[in-house]
N, C-alpha and C positions, 0 to 999 in steps of 0.2 A: 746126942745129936740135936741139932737145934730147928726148933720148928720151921718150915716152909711153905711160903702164902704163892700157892698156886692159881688163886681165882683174880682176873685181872681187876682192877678197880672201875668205876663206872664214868662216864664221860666229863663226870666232875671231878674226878680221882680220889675216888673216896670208895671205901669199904665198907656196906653197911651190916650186922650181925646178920640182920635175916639172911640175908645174901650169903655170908660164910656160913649161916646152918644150911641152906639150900644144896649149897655146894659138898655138904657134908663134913663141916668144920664143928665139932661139941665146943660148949661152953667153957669147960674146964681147959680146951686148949687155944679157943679162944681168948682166952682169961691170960695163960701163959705166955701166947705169944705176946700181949700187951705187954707182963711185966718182963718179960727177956728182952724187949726193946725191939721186936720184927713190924709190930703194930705201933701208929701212934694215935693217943685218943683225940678225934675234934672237938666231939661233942657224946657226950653218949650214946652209946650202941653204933657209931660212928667212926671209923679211924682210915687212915690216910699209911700206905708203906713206908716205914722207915731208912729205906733206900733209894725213898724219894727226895729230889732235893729240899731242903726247909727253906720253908716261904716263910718269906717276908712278911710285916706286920697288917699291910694291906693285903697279902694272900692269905694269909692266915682268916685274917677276920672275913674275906669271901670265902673261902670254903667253911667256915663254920655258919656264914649266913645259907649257904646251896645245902648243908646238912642238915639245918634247920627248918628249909621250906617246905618239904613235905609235914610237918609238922605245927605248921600255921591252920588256924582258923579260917574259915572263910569269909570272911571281913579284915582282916587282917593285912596291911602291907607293909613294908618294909621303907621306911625312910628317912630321913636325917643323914648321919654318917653311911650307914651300910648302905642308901638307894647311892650314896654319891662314889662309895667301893663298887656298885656292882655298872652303875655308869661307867667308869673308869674317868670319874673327875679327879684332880689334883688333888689332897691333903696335903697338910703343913702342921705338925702337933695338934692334930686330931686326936682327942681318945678315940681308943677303940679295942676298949675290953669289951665292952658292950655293943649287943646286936639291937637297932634301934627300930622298932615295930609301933606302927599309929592304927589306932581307932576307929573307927567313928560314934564315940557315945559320948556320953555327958560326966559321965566320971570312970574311975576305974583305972586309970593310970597309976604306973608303979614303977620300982626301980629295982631291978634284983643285980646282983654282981653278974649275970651274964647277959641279959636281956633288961633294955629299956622299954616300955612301952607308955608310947603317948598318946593322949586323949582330944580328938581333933577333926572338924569338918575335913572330908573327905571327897567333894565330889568326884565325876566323874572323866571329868579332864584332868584331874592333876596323878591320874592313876595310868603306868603303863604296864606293860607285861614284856620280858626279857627273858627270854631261858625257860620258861613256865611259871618265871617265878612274878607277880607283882609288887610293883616298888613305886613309889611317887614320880612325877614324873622329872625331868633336867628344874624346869623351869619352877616346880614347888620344894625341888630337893635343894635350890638354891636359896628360894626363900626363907623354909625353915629355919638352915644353917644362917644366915643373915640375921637371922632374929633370935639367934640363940648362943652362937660361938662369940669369941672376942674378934673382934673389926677385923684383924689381920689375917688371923686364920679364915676368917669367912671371907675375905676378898679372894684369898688362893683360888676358890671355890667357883667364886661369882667370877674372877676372868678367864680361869679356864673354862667351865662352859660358854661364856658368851666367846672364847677365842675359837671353840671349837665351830661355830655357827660361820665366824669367817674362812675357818676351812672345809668347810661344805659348797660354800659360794666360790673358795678358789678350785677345790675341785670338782663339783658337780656332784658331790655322793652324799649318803644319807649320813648320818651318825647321833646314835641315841640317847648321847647326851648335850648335845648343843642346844645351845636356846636363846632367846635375845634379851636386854633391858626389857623390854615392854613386855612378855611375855613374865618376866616374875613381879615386874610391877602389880600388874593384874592380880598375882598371887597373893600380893603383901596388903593389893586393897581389899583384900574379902578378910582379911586380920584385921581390918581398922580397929583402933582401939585396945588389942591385944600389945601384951609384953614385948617392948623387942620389935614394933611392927615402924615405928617412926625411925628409930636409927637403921633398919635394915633399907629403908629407901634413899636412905640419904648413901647409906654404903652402896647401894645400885646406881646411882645416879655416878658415882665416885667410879665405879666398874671401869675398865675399859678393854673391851674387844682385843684391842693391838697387842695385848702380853702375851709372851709367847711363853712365860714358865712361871713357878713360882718362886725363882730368884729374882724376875722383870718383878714382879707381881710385888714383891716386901721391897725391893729398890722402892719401886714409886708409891710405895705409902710410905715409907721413911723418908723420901724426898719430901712431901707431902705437910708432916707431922714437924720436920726439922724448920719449915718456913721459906725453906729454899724457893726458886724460881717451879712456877712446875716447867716441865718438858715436854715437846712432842715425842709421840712413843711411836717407834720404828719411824725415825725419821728417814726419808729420803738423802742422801748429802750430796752435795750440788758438785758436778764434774764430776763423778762418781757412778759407780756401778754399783755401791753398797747401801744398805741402811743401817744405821746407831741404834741401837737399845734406844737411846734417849739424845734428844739434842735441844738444845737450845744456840737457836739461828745466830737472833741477837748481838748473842755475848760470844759467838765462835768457838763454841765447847761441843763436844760429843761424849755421852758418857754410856760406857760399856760394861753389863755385866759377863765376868768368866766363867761360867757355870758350862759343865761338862755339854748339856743341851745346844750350848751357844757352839760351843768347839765343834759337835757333829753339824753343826749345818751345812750342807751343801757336800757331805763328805759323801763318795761313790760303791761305800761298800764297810760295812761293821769294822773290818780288822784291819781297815787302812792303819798307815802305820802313824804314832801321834806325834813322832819328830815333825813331820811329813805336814801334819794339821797346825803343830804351832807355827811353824813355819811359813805356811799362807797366810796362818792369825797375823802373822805382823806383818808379810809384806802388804797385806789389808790396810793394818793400821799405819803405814809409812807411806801410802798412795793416799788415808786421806789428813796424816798433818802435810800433807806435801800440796793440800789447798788451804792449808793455810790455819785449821782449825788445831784446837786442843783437846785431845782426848784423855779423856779422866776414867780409870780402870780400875772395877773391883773385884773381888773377891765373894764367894757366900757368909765367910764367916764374917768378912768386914762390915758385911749390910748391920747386924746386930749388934756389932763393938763398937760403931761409931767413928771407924774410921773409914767407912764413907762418903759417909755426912762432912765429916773435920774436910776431907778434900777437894768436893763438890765449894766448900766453903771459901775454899781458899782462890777456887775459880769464878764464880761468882756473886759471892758476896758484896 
């Protein structure tokens, strides 16, 4: 007969041993039910039901960052990649084998295959608390990454936070990881002088608020890098009811990324039907070549093949 985990898991969904010895679970079948496959390990002494669905790369690495916080120091917080997982800011080929934990001392930084830890001023605004757990805050968890990742992946970063700030102001409400330009500016001048601290301002200064994903977001640094025109982003289009990903007035072009996020906009309910949504997608786009403009249309995988760029090219060149 095959073992059965009666004790519900904890508001993070996680299993923790003591808690199955409490419950009256022994070693030896806690041990079992690991390798029969009922349990699955997060982290040590830690596991999640195997009847639960499997998460994702970014769930994964939050519930091993939630099973490791009772297990932090008290100096200790959580930042880089994991403050920006438990924000729930964008990634884009992030690593994230590693649970990434800062300092505040003068050395002692290390690298182990599951945990990062970095050695780093600390004050006390760049520190929030979420869940019980502290982690740096939007506006330091942007600069780090800015000063650390490669341009593209840290811009994902840097405009989904600052996008998130414009939807606080469009709707009225809080969200704990929004933040502004000027608020990680601030961040990156208390690095003066540090590694990573000059290009990460120039990439804030490059940020822009208006992206609404991180398909907009590699568009317009690939627009960017190729030399093209740049673009207003979310432009208004004139006699219209819509806005363009990107447009440039000028030359008469609108250029559109298709990324599933773009498809549900404005859709009235998850399981709409998607004939249904492509279907508006173009009579969209047929109300605005029908003032006159040309719309240039890509793909996600186009943005990195270059066949974006080749056709942006061929319209405004």
């Amino acid at each position: 007969m095959e073992p059965l985990v009666t004790i519900a898991p904890d508001a993070d969904g996680l299993l923790r041993r003591s808690a199955l010895r409490a419950a009256g679970y022994g070693d030896a079948e806690i041990d079992r039910m690991r390798r029969v496959g009922v349990l699955v390990g997060v982290r040590r002494g830690v596991y999640r039901r195997a009847d639960s669905a499997d998460p994702s790369s970014v769930e994964e690495h939050e519930l091993r960052s939630r099973a490791a916080a009772p297990e932090l120091s008290v100096e200790a917080v959580y930042g880089h990649a994991t403050a920006a997982v438990l924000l729930g800011l964008p990634l884009w080929r992030t690593p994230l084998r590693r649970l990434h934990v800062i300092r505040d001392r003068s050395g002692g930084g290390r690298r182990r295959p599951s945990v990062h830890v970095h050695v780093a001023p600390l004050p006390p605004e760049d520190i929030v608390e979420i869940d019980g757990m502290r982690l740096t805050s939007p506006a330091r968890t942007v600069a780090d990454l800015a000063r650390t990742l490669p341009v593209e992946q840290a811009l994902v970063v840097a405009d989904g936070a600052l996008h998130r700030a414009v939807r606080n102001e469009r709707l009225d409400e809080s969200d704990p990881g929004a933040t502004t330009a000027s608020a990680v500016t601030a961040c990156l001048d208390r690095f003066a002088g540090r590694r990573g601290t000059a290009a990460a301002i120039r990439l804030v200064e490059f940020a822009d608020r208006a992206s609404e994903s991180p398909g907009e977001t590699r568009s317009r640094f690939r627009i960017h890098v190729a030399g093209l025109p740049s673009p207003v982003t979310q432009w208004r289009i004139p006699g219209t009811r819509y806005r363009g990903d990107f447009g440039w007035p000028e030359l008469g072009v609108v250029g559109e990324f298709d990324g599933l996020v773009k498809y549900g906009r404005g859709r009235s309910a998850v399981d709409e039907d998607m004939a249904e949504v492509v279907w508006r997608e173009k009579q969209r786009e047929d109300r605005i070549r029908e003032t006159g403009l040309t719309v240039v249309r890509w793909t996600w995988q186009e943005i990195g093949s270059g066949e974006m760029v080749a056709r942006l090219w061929k319209r405004l060149g």
